[in-house]
C-alpha positions, 0 to 999 in steps of 0.5 A: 700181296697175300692170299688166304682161304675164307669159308661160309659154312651157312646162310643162315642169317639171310639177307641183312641190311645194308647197315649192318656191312660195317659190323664185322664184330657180329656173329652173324656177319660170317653166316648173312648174305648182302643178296637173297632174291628169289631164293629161301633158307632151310633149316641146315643153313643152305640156300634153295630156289624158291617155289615156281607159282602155279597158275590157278584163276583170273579173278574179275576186273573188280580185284582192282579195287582190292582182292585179300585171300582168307583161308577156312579150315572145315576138316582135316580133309577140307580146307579152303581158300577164300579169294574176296574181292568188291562183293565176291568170294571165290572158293578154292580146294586144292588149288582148284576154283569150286564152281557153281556154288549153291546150285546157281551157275555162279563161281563166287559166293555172293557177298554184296556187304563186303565192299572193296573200301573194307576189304583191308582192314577186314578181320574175321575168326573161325569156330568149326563150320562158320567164318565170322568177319567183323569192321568198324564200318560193317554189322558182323557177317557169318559165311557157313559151310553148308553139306558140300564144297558149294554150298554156302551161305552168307549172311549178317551175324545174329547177336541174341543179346546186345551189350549196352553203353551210356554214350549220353547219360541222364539221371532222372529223379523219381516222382513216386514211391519205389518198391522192390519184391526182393533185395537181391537176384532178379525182383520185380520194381513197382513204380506208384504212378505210371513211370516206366516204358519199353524204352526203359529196358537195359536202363538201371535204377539206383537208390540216392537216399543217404540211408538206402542203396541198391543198384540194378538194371531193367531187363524186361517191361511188364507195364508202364508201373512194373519193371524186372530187374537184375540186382547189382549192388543189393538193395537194402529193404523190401519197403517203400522207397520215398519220392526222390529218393531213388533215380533212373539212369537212362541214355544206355543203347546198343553199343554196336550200330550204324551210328556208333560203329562195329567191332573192329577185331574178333577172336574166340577164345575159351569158349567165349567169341571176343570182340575188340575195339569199334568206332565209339568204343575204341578201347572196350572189349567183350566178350560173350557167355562160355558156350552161347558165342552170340548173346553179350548179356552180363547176366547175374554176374555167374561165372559164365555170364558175359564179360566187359573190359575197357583198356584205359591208359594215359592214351588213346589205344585203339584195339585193332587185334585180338589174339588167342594165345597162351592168353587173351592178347590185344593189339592197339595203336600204342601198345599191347595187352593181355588178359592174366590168368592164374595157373588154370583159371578161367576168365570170369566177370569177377576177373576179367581185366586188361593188363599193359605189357609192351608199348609198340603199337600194330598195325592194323591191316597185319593180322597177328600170327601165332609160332610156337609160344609167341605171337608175331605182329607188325609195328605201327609204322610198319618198319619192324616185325615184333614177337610178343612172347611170355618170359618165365625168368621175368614172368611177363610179356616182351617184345622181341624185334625179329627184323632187327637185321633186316628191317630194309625188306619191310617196304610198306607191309600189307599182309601176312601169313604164316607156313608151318613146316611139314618136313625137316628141310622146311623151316617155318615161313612168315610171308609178308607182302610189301605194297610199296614194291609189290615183293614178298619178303619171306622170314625163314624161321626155327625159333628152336634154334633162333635162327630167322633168315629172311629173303625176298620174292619177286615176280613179272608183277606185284604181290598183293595178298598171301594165304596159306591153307594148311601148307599151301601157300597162295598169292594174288598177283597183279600181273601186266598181259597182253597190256592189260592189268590182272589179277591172278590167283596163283599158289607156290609148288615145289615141282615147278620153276617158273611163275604164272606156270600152266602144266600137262603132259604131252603136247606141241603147243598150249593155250595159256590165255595168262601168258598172252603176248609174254615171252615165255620159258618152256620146259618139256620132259625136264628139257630146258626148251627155247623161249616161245612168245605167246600169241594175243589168245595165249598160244605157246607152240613149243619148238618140240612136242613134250612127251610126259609133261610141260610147264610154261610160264615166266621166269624169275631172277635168283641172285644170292650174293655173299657179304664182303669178305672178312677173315679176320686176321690178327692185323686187322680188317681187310675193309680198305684193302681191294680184294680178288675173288681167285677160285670158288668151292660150292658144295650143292645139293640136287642141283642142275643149274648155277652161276658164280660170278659170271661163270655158268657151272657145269652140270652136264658132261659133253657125250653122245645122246645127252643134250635132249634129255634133262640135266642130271641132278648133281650133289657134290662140290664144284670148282669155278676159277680163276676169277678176274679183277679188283674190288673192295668187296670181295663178294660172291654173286651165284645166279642161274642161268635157267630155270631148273632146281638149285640148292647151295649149302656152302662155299670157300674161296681163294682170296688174294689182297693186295697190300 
């Protein structure tokens, strides 16, 4: 029998697949964890309780039939949160619900358009005081700010110019003679006998005769002889045309419609509004005039006039996103695209053109999202979360699979969002909620680094939407009270340790309809107080009055559990050898409450006038041992045992192997 000490400096791999237990070779082996629930990693390589959930809004029994959150920035000072549901926006500001909206009594935007059977696939863009929210099955709406934090208006987009397609081409010979008052720009056609009707608007005219061309589109109606139009290809004389020789090219009609379908994506970019994808036109995209987001006219050709593109490969590529980023980018089913640019050229009728890069496909229901210089995007199938980045040493476009390590904790993804750091003991978040679970998984991220540590959130419930406004990070939750199915508005805060969690200052009891008939954690004054089980109505009569402050609500599991153990000896691997955990150093920061293998740490010293007041935060290393029994993992489980803060940065242990 041997014994040698192992030390894990950091966690900053996270949580890694199963399949990845065997590959002792890795690097990123000695810094992974086989368990990380509940907590999150920070940038020095340590492991953190996760944020409690502030209790916000019970929304209407409607959320079951789908409820997504959409966050609006107005300001720097005013930002919101958009909880929609079948027919309702709900409006939050700083974590509270905005009332009476538009001076009606109601506590919701009214938005009949927005049904619960397209509330999935929604998509939407913003450009200062408007919302503009697009779907194969839905004419794009509009949501604008008004004067104040109630007033809004919602409303079906107004397109000033439509673009046109040939979905059922017909070419008509002409029966008369043809004259043109110029060869080239807008000229006005005249017809010898009546040929030409309202109808004929955004049709073309262009000429067959093997000695004559020309080629242009009819953009108004003067009489049933007169037509203007738009030249495309000049036509070569101002002269008669002859019978025959020339043709109109009709069956071209709005390409959006109830018939033919709605854009499915939206972005702005460049001072353009970009529209991807719709039921008919699946893989054409365009894009508006600079600076005039809703008239889709192609113009004269001018280097702001509309633009139009179709990406055509040797299969089908829906776009289901469009994305603005270091350039133009397109997501689809089967692969992804970008608009090039050169150096700081902008895009223009003459070069706008789709170029393939990557062949993975997204998914459709996860909207793109933007960290540092890459894009991050969920694969088709929703079993790996992909970054499309540009390479300088390979000028192009790859994509890189983040979840490589632990693709395990995408179960089925339904949504995502994206925190950015505010401080330096914050990492970058990348929340993404599972539907086949109901759990988050949360990628921890320093891209500088190329450190990407996930972990996974759970609740007394189910996830089904995340948002963040700014920094604040909200979630709905379906959660089980009293027997009966809700759905929660709820956001993560540093301050609180529990879930579902209502707060206040001094008090005996609170009325907490979301807790009803839940056992309940109470924590008055810092104090740690015994469970309380809520009445039918939510009453939670605590078993001592709080002085300066409360939270109630409902506790959460943390488990953090090393990867067996491998000290790499010179004699090889200790994988089939059993292996005795004997004594555990935990280096912690900040910390009141901890666990390690069973044993409660100790943070609170045995005197006189200590046991009602809060525990002590506690920096500093702590010893747990001697630690019992066999195995041939050699892993370290760490817990807590109540619900206060907790920080992990390192540990060693002693471990003994038997021979």
């Amino acid at each position: 029998m041997s014994r040698l000490i192992q030390i894990q400096t950091n966690f900053s791999v996270g949580e890694v697949d199963p399949l990845i237990r065997g590959r002792i070779d890795l690097a990123q082996y000695y810094s992974a964890l086989k368990k990380a629930t509940n907590v999150t990693v920070i940038p020095q390589g340590g492991v953190r309780r996760r944020p409690g959930l502030k209790y916000l809004h019970n929304l209407p029994a409607n959320a079951s039939d789908g409820a997504i959150l959409v966050p609006f920035e107005f300001s720097v000072s005013d930002s919101y949160m958009f909880a929609i549901t079948n027919q309702r926006i709900h409006v939050f500001k700083n974590g509270a619900l905005v009332t009476n909206i538009n001076a009606t009594g109601l506590d919701y935007i009214a938005a009949t358009t927005l049904t619960s059977a397209i509330l999935p696939t929604l998509n939407w863009a913003q450009s200062a005081d408007t919302l503009i929210l697009v779907h194969e099955d839905l004419p794009p709406q509009k949501l604008v700010r008004g004067a104040t934090d109630a007033s809004w208006t919602f409303s079906a987009l107004t397109i000033d110019n439509y673009p046109y397609h040939a979905f059922t081409q017909t070419l008509t010979a002409g029966a008369t003679t043809l004259t043109v008052s110029a060869k080239d720009g807008t000229v006005d056609i005249t017809a010898g006998v009546a040929t030409f009707s309202a109808a004929s608007v955004n049709q073309y005219i262009q000429i067959k005769d093997a000695n004559g061309y020309g080629r242009a589109r009819i953009i108004s109606f003067v009489s049933t002889t007169v037509v203007t139009a738009q030249t495309e290809i000049p036509f070569n004389k101002t002269t008669a045309y002859a019978s025959g020789a020339w043709e109109i090219e009709s069956g071209y009609e709005v390409v959006w419609s109830a018939t033919r379908g709605y854009p499915r994506s939206v972005t702005f970019h460049q001072g353009r509004l970009f529209f991807g994808g719709s039921k008919s036109r699946p893989a054409t995209v365009w894009g508006s005039r600079v600076g005039d987001y809703f008239n889709f006219d192609p113009g004269t050709v001018l280097d702001d006039d509309a633009v139009e593109a179709t990406v055509d490969t040797s299969q089908l590529n829906s776009i289901v996103h469009c994305y603005s980023g270091r350039d133009l980018q397109f997501f689809t089913t089967g692969a992804e695209f970008y608009v090039p640019q050169n150096l700081m050229d902008p895009i223009t009728p003459s070069n706008f053109f789709v170029k393939i890069a990557t062949l993975n496909g997204c998914k459709k229901e996860i909207r793109p999202q933007g960290l540092d210089s890459g894009t991050l995007f969920v694969q088709r199938q929703g079993k790996a979360l992909n970054e499309f980045v540009f390479t300088d040493s390979q000028l192009a476009y790859v994509s890189n699979k983040i979840s490589l390590l632990s693709s395990h904790l995408l179960k089925g993804p339904t949504d995502i969002a994206i925190r950015r750091a505010t401080s330096t003991d914050e990492s970058d978040q990348l929340l993404l909620v599972n539907g086949d679970d109901g759990s988050i998984v949360c990628f921890s991220m320093l891209r500088s680094q190329q450190v990407i540590a996930p972990s996974e959130f759970i609740t007394d419930g189910l996830f089904k939407s995340v948002g963040v406004d700014v920094d604040t990070i909200y979630v709905i939750v379906q959660r089980t009270i009293n027997s009966v199915t809700r759905y929660f508005v709820e956001r993560f805060d540093n301050t609180l340790t529990l879930d579902n969690a209502v707060t206040g200052g001094a008090a005996a009891s609170v009325t907490a309809a979301n807790l009803a008939a839940k056992t309940c954690k109470v924590i008055a004054d810092g104090v740690v107080l015994p469970d309380s089980v809520a009445n039918s109505s939510g009453v939670v009569t605590f078993s001592r009055s709080s002085t300066t402050s409360y939270q109630v609500g409902l506790n959460y599991d943390v488990e953090i559990t090393t990867m067996p153990v491998e000290p790499r000896l010179q004699s090889g691997n200790l994988r089939g050898f059993k292996k005795r955990i004997i004594e555990v150093n935990a280096e912690f920061y900040k910390t009141q409450s901890a666990s390690i293998a069973g044993q409660e740490v100790q943070f609170r010293k045995f005197d006189s006038a200590v046991f009602d007041s809060p525990v002590a935060e506690y920096t500093g290393l702590k010893t747990v041992g001697p630690l019992l029994g066999f195995d041939y993992d050699g892993s370290i489980t760490i817990t807590q045992p109540i619900p206060l803060k907790m920080t992990l940065l390192f540990l060693d242990y002693k471990v003994s192997v038997g021979q």
